[in-house]
N, C-alpha and C positions, 0 to 999 in steps of 0.2 A: 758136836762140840761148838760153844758158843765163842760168835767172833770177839777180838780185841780189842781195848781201844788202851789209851796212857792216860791217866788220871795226874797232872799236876798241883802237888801243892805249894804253895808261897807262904813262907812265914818271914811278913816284915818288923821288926825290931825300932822302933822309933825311939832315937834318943833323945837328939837337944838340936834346937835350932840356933845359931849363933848369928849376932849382930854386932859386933865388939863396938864400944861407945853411943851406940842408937838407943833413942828412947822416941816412942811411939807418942804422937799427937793424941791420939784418941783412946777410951780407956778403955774400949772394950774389950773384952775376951776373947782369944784365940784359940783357933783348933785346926789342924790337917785334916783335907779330904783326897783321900786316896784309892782312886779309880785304876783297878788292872784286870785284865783280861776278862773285862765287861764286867765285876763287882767293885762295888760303890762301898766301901771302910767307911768310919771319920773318928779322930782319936778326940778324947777328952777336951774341956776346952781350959786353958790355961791364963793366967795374968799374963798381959801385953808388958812383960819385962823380960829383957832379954839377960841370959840364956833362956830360950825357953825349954823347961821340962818337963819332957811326954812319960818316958820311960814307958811305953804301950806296945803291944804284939798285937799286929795286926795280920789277919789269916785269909787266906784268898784260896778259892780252889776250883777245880774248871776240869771236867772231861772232855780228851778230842777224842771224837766217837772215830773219825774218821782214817785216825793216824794208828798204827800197828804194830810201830818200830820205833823204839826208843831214841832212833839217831835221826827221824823227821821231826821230832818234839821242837828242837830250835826251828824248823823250819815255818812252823806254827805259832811259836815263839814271836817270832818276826814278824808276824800279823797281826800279834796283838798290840794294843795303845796301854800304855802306862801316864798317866796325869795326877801329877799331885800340885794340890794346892793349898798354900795357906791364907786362911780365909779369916776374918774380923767380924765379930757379933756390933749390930748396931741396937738393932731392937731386940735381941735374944727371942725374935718368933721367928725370923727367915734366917735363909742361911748365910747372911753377912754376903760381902764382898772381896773381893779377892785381891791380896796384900802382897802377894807372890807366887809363882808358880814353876811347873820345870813337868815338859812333857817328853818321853821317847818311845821306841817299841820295847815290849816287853821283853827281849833276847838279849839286845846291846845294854837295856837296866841290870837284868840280872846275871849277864856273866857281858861283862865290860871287857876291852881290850887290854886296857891295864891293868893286871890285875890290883888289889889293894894289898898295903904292907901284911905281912904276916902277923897274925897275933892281933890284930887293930880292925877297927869298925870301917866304915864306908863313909864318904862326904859327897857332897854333891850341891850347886851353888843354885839355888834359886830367883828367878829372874824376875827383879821387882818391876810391878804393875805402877799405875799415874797415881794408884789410889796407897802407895807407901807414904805412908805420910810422917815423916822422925819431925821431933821439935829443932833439928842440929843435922844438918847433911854430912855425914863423917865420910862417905865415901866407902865404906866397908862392906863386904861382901857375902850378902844372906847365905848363909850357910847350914843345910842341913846335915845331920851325923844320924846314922843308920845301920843295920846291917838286915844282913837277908840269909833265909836259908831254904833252898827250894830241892823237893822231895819228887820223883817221877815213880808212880805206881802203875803194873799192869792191872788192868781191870775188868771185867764182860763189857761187852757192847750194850750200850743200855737200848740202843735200836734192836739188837737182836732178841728182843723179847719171843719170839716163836723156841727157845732152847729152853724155856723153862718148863722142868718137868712137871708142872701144877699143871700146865695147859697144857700139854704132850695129856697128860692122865685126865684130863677131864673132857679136851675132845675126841678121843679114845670111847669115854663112858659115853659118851651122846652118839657116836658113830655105832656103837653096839646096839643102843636101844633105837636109834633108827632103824637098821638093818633087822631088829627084830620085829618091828611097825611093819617094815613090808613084806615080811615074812607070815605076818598076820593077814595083811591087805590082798595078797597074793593068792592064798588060801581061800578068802573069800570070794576073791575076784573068780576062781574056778568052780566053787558053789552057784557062782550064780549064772555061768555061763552052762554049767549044766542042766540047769532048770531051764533055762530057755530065754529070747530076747523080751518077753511080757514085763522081766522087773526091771525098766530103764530107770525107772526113780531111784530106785536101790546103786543101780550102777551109778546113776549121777551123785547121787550124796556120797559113797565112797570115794569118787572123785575129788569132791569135795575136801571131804575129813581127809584125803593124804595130801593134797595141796596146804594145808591147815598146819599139817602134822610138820610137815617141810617148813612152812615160814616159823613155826613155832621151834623147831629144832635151829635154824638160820637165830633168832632172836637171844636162844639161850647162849649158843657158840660165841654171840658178838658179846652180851652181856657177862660171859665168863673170860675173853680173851681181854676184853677190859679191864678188867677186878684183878688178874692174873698182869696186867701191864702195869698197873698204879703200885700193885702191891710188890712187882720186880724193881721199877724206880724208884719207889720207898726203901729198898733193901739197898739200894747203893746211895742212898741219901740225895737222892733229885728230886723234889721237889715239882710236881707236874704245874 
């Protein structure tokens, strides 16, 4: 039976970013970069007029190979970094600069202490960088509006690749037709020891051909647990 792990998914929901009376020096284009548990998002880029409107779903998803039990997942949780930033096109070929930002662990982002009103979205205040630049200092507080919906699936261990029955059945098939090589070899081996020690040559190339017959069985085994690993990671959607 193949081991467990929890496969998390995050679906983040980007609304509106909110600046009440601020207007942006510079006219570039803006866009959120949003970095969780090591995947790198970034949402559409919008007009530098505030409110800004994403209205984007953005999807993050991450197996812990390691974890088994659905009630260590926060504990996992907690190790991950969450960083989102909002970032300003200067030249539209790099990734701009960064206009404001808001970092924490991934457990206390997605289930907070407080929880938020029922029926209503998420906020969360963005902490502007030297390079905010408004024509008018209003004092008003970046605000971004959000929500999130995060899914925990049981999964196989994508490490456990030895449970898959392609490679159960296929080094199977190579262990038979070895066992039938020496079953050949052995036979031989007794022809020639009945004839007498005159054919060393004979004995030595037999040596040979099953030393052969072994690295060539060893070659196939790695070249099939292979093909049988990429193509198990492929079926849970990893990406090697």
């Amino acid at each position: 039976m193949p081991r467990k792990a929890m496969k998390v998914i995050v679906e983040l929901d980007i609304h509106t970013v909110t600046c009440p009376g601020t207007f942006l020096r510079d006219y570039g284009y803006v866009y959120l970069k949003v970095n969780c548990m090591g995947l790198e998002v970034n949402t559409k880029s919008v007009p530098p007029t505030f409110p800004l409107f994403f209205h984007e779903r953005l999807r993050f998803e991450r197996v812990f190979r390691s974890c088994q039990d659905p009630a260590y997942v926060s504990i996992h949780l907690k190790g991950e970094d969450i960083l989102i930033e909002l970032r300003q096109h200067d030249d539209y070929i790099s990734d701009g600069y960064v206009i404001g930002h808001y970092a924490n662990n991934a457990r206390d982002y997605l289930y907070p202490a407080v929880a938020p009103y029922p029926g209503t979205g998420r906020e969360l205040t963005l902490f502007k960088t030297s390079l905010f630049n408004p024509i008018r200092i209003t004092g008003q507080p970046l605000r971004l509006e959000f929500s999130t919906k995060t899914t925990i699936k049981e999964v196989p261990d994508p490490d456990d690749f030895n449970s898959s029955p392609n490679l159960k059945a296929a080094l199977g098939a190579s262990d038979r037709i070895q066992e039938r090589v020496e079953r050949i070899l052995d036979t031989k081996d007794r022809s020639l020891m009945l004839k007498g020690d005159s054919d060393d040559e004979s004995v030595d190339s037999l040596d040979i051909l099953r030393d052969s017959l072994r690295e060539e069985r060893r070659a196939i085994s790695d070249a099939i647990r292979e093909a049988d690993r990429a193509a198990y990671y492929k079926s849970l959607g990893i990406d090697l």
